[in-house]
Every structure is written in structure tokens, then in C-alpha cells.
N, C-alpha and C positions, 0 to 999 in steps of 0.2 A: 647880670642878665640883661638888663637893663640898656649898658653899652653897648653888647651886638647886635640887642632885638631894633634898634635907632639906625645906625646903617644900610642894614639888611632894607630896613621899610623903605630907605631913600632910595635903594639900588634897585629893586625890586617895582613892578606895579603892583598897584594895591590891590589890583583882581586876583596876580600869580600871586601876592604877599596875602593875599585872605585864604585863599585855596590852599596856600601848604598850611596854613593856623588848620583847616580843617582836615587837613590829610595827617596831622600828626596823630591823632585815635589809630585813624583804619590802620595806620603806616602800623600802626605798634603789633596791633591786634595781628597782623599778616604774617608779620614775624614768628608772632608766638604760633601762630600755626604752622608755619614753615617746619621751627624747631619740632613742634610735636610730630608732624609727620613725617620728620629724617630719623626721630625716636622709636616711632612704632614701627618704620619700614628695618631697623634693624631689628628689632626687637624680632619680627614675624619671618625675619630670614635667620635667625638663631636660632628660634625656639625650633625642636623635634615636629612632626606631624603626631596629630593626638594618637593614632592608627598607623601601621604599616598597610601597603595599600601591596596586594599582590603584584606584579612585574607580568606576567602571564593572564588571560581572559580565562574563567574559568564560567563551566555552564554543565549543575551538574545535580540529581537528588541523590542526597543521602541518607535521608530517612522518606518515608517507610522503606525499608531492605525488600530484597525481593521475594514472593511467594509468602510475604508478611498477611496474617491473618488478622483483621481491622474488623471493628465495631464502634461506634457511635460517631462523633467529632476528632480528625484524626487533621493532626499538622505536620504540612510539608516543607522539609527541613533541605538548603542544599548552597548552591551560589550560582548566581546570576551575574557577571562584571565583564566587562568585554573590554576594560582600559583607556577610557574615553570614546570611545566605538559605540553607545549603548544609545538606545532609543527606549524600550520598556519588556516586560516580559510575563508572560502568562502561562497558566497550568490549566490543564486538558485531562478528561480521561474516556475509556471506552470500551463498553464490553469486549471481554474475548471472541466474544459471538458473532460481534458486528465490529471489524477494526477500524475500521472506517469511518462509523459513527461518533467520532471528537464532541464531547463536549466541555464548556471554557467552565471552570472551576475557579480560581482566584486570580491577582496578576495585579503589576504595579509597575510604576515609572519610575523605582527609584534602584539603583544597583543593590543586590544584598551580597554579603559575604561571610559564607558559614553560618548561615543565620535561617529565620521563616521564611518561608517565600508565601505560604500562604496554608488555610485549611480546608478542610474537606468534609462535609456533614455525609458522614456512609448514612442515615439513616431513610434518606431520602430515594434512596437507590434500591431493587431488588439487587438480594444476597449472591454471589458468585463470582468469576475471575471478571478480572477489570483490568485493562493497562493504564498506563500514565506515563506524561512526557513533559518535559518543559520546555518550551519557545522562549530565543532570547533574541528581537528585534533590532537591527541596527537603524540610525537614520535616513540611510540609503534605502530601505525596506527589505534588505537580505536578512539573514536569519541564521543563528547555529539552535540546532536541538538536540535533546540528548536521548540515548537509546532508547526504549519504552524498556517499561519497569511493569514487573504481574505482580496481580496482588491479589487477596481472597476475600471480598465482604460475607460476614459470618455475622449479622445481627441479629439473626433468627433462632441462631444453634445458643440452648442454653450453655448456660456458664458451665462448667466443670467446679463441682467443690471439692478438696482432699476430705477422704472418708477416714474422718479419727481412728485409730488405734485401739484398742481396750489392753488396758497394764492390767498383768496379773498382779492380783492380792498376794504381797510377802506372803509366806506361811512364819509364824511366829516361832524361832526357834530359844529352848531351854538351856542354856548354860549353869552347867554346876560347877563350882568351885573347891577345890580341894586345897586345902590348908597346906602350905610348906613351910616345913623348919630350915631355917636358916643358922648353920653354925659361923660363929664371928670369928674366925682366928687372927693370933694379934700377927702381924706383919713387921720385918725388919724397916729400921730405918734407914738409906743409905744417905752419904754425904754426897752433893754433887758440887760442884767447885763454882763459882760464879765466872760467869763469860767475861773475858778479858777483850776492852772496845779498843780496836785496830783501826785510828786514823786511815781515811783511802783517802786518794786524792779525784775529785769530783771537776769531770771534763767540761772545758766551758763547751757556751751553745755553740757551735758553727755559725760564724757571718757570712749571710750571703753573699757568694758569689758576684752579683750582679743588681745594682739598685735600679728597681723601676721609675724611670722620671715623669713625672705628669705629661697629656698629651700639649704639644707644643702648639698646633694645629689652635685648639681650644684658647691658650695663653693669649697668641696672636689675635683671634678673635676678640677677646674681652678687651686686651689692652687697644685693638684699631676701634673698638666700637666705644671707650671710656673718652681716647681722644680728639673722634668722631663730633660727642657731646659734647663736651670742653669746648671744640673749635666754634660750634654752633653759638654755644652760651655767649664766649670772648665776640664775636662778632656781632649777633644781637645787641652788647652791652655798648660796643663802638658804635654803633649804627645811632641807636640811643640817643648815646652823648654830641655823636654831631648835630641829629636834630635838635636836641634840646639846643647847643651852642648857636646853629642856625636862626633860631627861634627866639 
């Protein structure tokens, strides 16, 4: 080490000869980052999405169904996604009486899908038909909404309870028992001959037709991403060894 660090110091000035003494850390350190993030960039283009994401915007309630008759705290179930299109979106509702009269009930910034969109306290509201709609905002400030949906607040109307049944009382019935003789007559014996076991011959399985081979697609993947690292590691290790020989 000794012999090339003497050279080097004579060929070199001693400002650029002190400066790479100090850049042999960061140098290494830059590496080992390098490597890691050619690691995780494969890793995050292999890996599945956690979620399939719909291909289509959908904007839609599915629950409450329509002409649904609601009481208390009631959650509005549906999807909001526009496919990157999406700005935020909000639920509204309004007498039958007055359709006009919108008011803003829940709403969020974040896409849902097949999921909450938000709830609804019926108790705050006089009892009776109500519509409901959901707004789904683009960034532009257009907008898709979806048809209005009726529904019935019934907080007032008591419950309904099933009116039990009354089981009639068994009546107790008398069974009498009357004695029967039984005569035992003796019976013949016959001989029956024992079954004579007749070898068959037992078909083998059927071999499939056709073997399914692993997807290749997959193999290629693992094997370019195994060699990928490999080539990283080997070159790091070179990179290495010159500076240390430099050094």
C-alpha cells in the first residue's frame, strides 16, 4: 500500500492528493446508495399494486337503495374515482318538498372505492322523503354527479316489534301396552359357499396430456433483476479496489 500511496503523492498536488484522502468516505457512501436505489427501483417495479385500481371513473351510491326507509345515523356507501381526473367530492341532500334546497352533508379529498363516502345523522332533520346526490369535482372545476336517490326519514314512526305467538299446551296422551307372545321357531341352516377373489387388472392414471410450464415472462424477470445486482455488487467492488490501489 505503501508503494502506490508514494507515487501517487509525488504525481499528484498535495491539495488534489488531500481532497481525494477526503472523498474516499462520501465516494463509498454514494456507491452504496447508488446500489440501494437500482435495488428498490426494481424491487417497486416487480412488486403487484397492493389494490387493483379500476381502469374506468366510476361515481356512484349504493347504499342506502332507493325508497330506503332510515332512522338515526345512517352511512353513505358508494365510489367516487375519476382515474387521475379527481379534485374532491361531496354529498348533499333535500327535501322532496323543496328540490332545490341542497344541503352539504359529508365530502372528502380523497378518491373512495366501493367504500364510505360519508354519514348522515337522519335525526337532525324532520321525518319524510328526502333526495340525495353525490358530487365528484375535477381540478378543472367541472363535475360528474349521479342521479338523486329518494329516501324516507321515519325517526318518529315507532319501531314495529313481532307479536309472539302463544304454543298450545300438548294434551297428554295414554298409551296402553299389550303383551305379545312371541313364538321362536327354529330355522334351517343353509350352507353358502365363500366368494372366490378374481384378480382385475387396475387401470393406471392417465398422464396428462400437456405439462404446464412456469410463466417465462416471471423467470426472465427474476433472472435480469438477480443479474442486474450482481453487476452492481461486481462494479462497486472494482470501483473499491482502484481507490483503495489509488490511495
Amino acid at each position: 500500500m505503501q508503494r502506490w500511496r508514494q507515487p501517487l503523492s509525488r504525481l499528484l498536488p498535495h491539495a488534489f492528493y488531500d481532497k481525494l484522502l477526503d472523498m474516499r468516505k462520501p465516494l463509498s457512501v454514494s456507491l452504496l446508495f447508488l446500489l440501494l436505489f437500482v435495488q428498490s427501483t426494481m424491487l417497486s417495479q416487480a412488486a403487484p399494486p397492493l389494490y387493483p385500481l379500476p381502469q374506468q371513473p366510476a361515481w356512484e351510491i349504493t347504499s342506502p337503495v332507493a325508497n330506503a326507509r332510515l332512522r338515526g345515523t345512517i352511512e353513505i356507501r358508494g365510489s367516487a374515482y375519476l382515474a387521475g381526473n379527481f379534485s374532491r367530492y361531496y354529498l348533499e341532500y333535500a327535501p322532496a318538498s323543496a328540490p332545490e334546497a341542497w344541503v352539504y352533508m359529508d365530502g372528502s379529498p380523497n378518491e373512495v372505492i366501493d367504500g364510505l363516502l360519508g354519514s348522515w345523522d337522519t335525526t337532525r332533520i324532520p321525518d319524510g322523503s328526502y333526495f340525495l346526490r353525490l358530487t365528484v369535482v375535477k381540478p378543472d372545476g367541472n363535475y360528474e354527479r349521479t342521479p338523486l336517490r329518494q329516501v324516507v326519514v321515519v325517526n318518529a314512526e315507532p319501531t314495529v316489534t313481532p307479536t309472539p305467538t302463544e304454543t298450545p299446551t300438548p294434551t297428554p296422551t295414554v298409551v296402553l301396552f299389550t303383551p305379545t307372545v312371541v313364538v321362536v321357531q327354529p330355522t334351517a341352516v343353509r350352507f353358502t359357499p365363500t366368494p372366490t377373489m378374481v384378480a382385475t387388472r387396475t387401470s393406471l392414471p392417465e398422464v396428462p396430456s400437456s405439462i404446464t410450464l412456469p410463466d417465462m415472462g416471471i423467470v426472465f424477470n427474476s433472472v435480469l433483476f438477480g443479474a442486474l445486482v450482481a453487476g452492481a455488487l461486481f462494479a462497486f467492488i472494482i470501483i473499491v479496489n482502484l481507490i483503495k490501489r489509488l490511495i
